[in-house]
N, C-alpha and C positions, 0 to 999 in steps of 0.2 A: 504494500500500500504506500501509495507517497503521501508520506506527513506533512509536505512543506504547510500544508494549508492548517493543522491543530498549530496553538500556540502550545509555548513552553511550558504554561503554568499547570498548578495541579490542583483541583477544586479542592479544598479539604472539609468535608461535611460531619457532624454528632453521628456515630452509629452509621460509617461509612461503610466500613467494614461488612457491615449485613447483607447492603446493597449497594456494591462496586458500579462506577458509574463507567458506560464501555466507549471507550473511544472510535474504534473499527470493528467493523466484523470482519474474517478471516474465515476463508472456503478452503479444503483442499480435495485435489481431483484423485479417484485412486490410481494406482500404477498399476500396469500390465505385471500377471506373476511371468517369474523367468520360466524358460523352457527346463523342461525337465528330463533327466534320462528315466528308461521303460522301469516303474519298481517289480520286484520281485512281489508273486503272491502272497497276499496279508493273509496273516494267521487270521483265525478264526477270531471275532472281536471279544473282547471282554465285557460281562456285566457292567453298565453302565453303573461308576459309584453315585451314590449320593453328596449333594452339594452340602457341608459342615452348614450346622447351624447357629443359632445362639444357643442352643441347649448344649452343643457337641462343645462350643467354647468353656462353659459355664463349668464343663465335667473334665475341664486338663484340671488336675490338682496339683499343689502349689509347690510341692516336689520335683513333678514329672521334670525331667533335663528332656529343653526343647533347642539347644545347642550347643555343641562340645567342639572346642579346639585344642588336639595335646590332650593333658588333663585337666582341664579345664573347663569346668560345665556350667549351662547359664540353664536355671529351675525359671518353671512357669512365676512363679512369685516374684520374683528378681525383675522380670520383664514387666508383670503389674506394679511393681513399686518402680520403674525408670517411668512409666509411664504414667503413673500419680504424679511423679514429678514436673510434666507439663504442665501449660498453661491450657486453658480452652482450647485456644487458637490454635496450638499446635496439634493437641486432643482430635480437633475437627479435622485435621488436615489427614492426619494419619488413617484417620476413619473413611475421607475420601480416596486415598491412593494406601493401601495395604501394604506396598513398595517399602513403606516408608518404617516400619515397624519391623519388617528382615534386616533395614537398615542400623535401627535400635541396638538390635541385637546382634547386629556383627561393632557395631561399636563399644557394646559393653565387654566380645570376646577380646578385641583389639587390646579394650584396658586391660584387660584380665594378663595379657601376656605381657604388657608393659611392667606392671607393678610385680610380676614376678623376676621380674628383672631387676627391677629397683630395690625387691626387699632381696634377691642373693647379694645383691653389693651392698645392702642394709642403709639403704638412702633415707629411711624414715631412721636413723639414728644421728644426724647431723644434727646439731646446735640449729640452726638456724631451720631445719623444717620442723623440728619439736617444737619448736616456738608456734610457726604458721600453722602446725597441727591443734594447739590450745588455743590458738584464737581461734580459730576457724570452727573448733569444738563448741567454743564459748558462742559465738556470733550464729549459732544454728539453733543452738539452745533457745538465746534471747530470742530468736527471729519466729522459732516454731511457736514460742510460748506466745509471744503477742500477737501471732495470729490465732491462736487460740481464743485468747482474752478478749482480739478487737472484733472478732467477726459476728454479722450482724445475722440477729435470731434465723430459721429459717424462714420463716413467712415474710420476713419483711422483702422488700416493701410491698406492701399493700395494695391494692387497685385504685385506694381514691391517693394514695402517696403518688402510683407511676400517671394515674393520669392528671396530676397536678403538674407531676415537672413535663409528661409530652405538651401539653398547653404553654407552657409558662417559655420552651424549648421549641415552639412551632416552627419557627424561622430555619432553622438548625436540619431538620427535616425536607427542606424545598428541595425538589430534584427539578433543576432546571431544565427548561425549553430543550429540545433536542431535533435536529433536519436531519433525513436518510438524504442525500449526495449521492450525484454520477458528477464525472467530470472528466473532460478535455483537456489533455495537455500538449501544450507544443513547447517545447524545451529549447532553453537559448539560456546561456550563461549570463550574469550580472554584468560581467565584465567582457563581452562577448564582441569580438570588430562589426566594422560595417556589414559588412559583406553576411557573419554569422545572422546578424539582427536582420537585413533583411533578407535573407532566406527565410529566416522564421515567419517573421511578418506572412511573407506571399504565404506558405502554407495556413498561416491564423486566417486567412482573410481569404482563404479558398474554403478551411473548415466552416466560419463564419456563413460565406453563402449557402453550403449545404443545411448548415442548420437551422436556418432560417428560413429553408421554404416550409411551403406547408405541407404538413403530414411527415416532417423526416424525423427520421430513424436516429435517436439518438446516438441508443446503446450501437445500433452498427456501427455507426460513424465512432464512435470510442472505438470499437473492436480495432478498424481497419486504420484511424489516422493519430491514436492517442501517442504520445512517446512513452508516456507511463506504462510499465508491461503488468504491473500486479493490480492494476485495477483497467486496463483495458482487455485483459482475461474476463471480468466479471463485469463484461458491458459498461466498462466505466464505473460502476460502482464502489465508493469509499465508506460505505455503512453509515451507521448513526455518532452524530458526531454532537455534543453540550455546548451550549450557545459561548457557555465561558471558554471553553476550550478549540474556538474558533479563532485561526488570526485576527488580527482588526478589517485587514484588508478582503476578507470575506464576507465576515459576520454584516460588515457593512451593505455589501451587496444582497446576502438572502435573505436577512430580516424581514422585509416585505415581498418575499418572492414567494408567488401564490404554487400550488401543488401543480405540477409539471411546467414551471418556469422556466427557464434559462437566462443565466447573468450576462452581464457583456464580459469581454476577456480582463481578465486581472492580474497582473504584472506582479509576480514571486521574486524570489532569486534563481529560481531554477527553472523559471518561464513562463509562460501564456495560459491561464486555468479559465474555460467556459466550465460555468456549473450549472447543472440542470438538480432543482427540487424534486427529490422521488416523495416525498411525507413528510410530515410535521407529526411532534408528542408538545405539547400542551407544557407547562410547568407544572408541576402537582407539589401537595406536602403528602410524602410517606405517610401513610395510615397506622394508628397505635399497632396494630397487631401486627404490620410490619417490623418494627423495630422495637418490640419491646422486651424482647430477649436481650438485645444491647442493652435498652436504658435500663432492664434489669441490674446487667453487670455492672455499670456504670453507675449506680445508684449505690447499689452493692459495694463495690470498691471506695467510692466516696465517705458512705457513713464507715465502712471499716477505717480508713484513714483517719475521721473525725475520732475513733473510740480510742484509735492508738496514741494521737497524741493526748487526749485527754486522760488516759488510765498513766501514762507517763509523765505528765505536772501532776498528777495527785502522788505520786510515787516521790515527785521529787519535793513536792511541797512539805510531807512527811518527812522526808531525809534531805534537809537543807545542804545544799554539795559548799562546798569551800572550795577556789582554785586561787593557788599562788601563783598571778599573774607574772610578776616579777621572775620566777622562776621559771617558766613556761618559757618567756622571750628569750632568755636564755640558750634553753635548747634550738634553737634556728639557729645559732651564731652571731655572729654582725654582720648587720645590713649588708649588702657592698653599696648602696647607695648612701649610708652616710657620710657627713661628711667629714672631711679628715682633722685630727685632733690636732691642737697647736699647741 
């Protein structure tokens, strides 16, 4: 697809996440399979198995070794506890592409063979990682326990809690104007000589007439005179494209271009763009039950922040801290920006 025509910017919308806003759509054609040599007679087939279910997952128990390298074994529990360890976001991803959880798991063997290497040289016995090991002990401690302490009941929030903040958040939800695009390209560089530019020209201005009689064929004319080749494949088509995410020098043209329009030609850096309107989407605001799974999380996260900091001033208000400023500066050194002593 050529992008010259999206600007650079990137919408950033509340609860984007949910729903990704698409810049192009993308086709692909399938390829011929290669030729084959003659196979040999297939055995006789096998009982077709059955596709694993959620019951068939449910029943690995948390023992079973579901991968071994060396001796080295990685237990079904091992892999649900790396995998408690995500966030949502990653959670959901893994659940779309399955890929992604043999990847888990060759990562956790990977570690497994590192640190047997580290503890025959006895690397966890250095000064300096016994240190990083008791912080590190200590900073999981503190971290598990305040999310303990700070996270917010199940139930909350509420239905009149989520529909106060989508209301109060309408704006946040707008999924702007969006035009389906074909388009014309006659290519000529910015910096291009005489002679490059008026070539261009005569071809602009031969496309011009055809597309301007009556009853002509767009998308042909993309097929046969576009220079663009990934969207003169797909009769000129560039997909659905967000009003923000339109150069200027576009947006300007098809804001008022009625459904099966055509622009006059508009001057790129990369050359001569006629756009033709395939459709129009409207602006809308996301409906609650679109994005309330987000504003959930996001609601969620929010008051657990607000419980953390507040269970930690009542912590410290009871145990007034003391710091000896003076000595504290000390450990930095001296400035190197002071100035120098006379």
């Amino acid at each position: 697809m050529n992008k010259s025509i999206v600007t650079a910017g990137i919408l950033v919308a509340m609860a984007s996440a949910a729903s990704p806003v698409a810049i192009a759509q993308t086709r692909t054609t399938a390829q011929p399979a290669p030729a084959r040599a003659a196979a040999p007679p297939a055995a006789a087939p096998k009982p077709a198995q059955p596709s694993p279910s959620a019951d068939d997952h449910a029943a690995v128990k948390g023992n079973e070794v579901v991968a071994r390298i060396g001796e080295n074994d990685v237990t079904a529990e091992e892999v649900r506890a790396a995998i408690a360890l995500l966030d949502a976001r990653q959670r959901a991803a893994m659940a779309r592409d399955p890929a992604l959880l043999g990847q888990t798991v060759r990562n956790i063997l990977a570690n497994r063979l590192v640190l047997k290497e580290a503890q025959v040289k006895k690397w966890e016995q250095q000064p300096a990682i016994v240190a990083q090991l008791a912080r590190a002990r200590e900073n999981l401690i503190v971290e598990s326990y305040l999310q303990s302490v700070s996270a917010p009941p199940d139930n909350y929030p509420g239905d009149t809690d989520i529909k106060s903040v989508y209301e109060a958040n309408a704006s946040a939800f707008l999924v702007p104007r969006r035009f389906q695009l074909a388009q014309i390209v006659v290519t000529v560089a910015k910096d291009a000589d005489k002679a490059a530019e008026d070539s261009a020209r005569k071809k602009l201005d031969d496309v011009l007439k055809k597309v301007k009689q009556p009853g002509a064929d767009f998308a042909a004319l993309a097929r046969s005179s576009s220079d663009d080749t990934a969207s003169a494949e797909r009769d000129g088509e560039i997909g659905w494209v967000a009003e923000p995410d339109l150069r200027p020098e576009i947006r300007s043209q098809v804001m008022g271009l009625a459904k099966a329009g055509i622009t006059d030609p508009v001057r790129l850096d990369d050359g001569w763009h006629i756009l033709k309107m395939l459709d129009t989407e409207a602006s809308r605001t996301r409906s609650l039950s679109e994005v309330r799974d987000a504003l959930v999380q996001r609601i969620r996260a929010e008051r657990a922040e607000a419980n953390r900091r507040a269970y930690i001033s009542e912590l410290l208000k009871q145990s007034p801290s003391v710091v000896n400023e003076i000595a504290l500066s000390k450990l930095l050194g001296p400035r190197s920006d002071a100035a120098p002593s006379r």
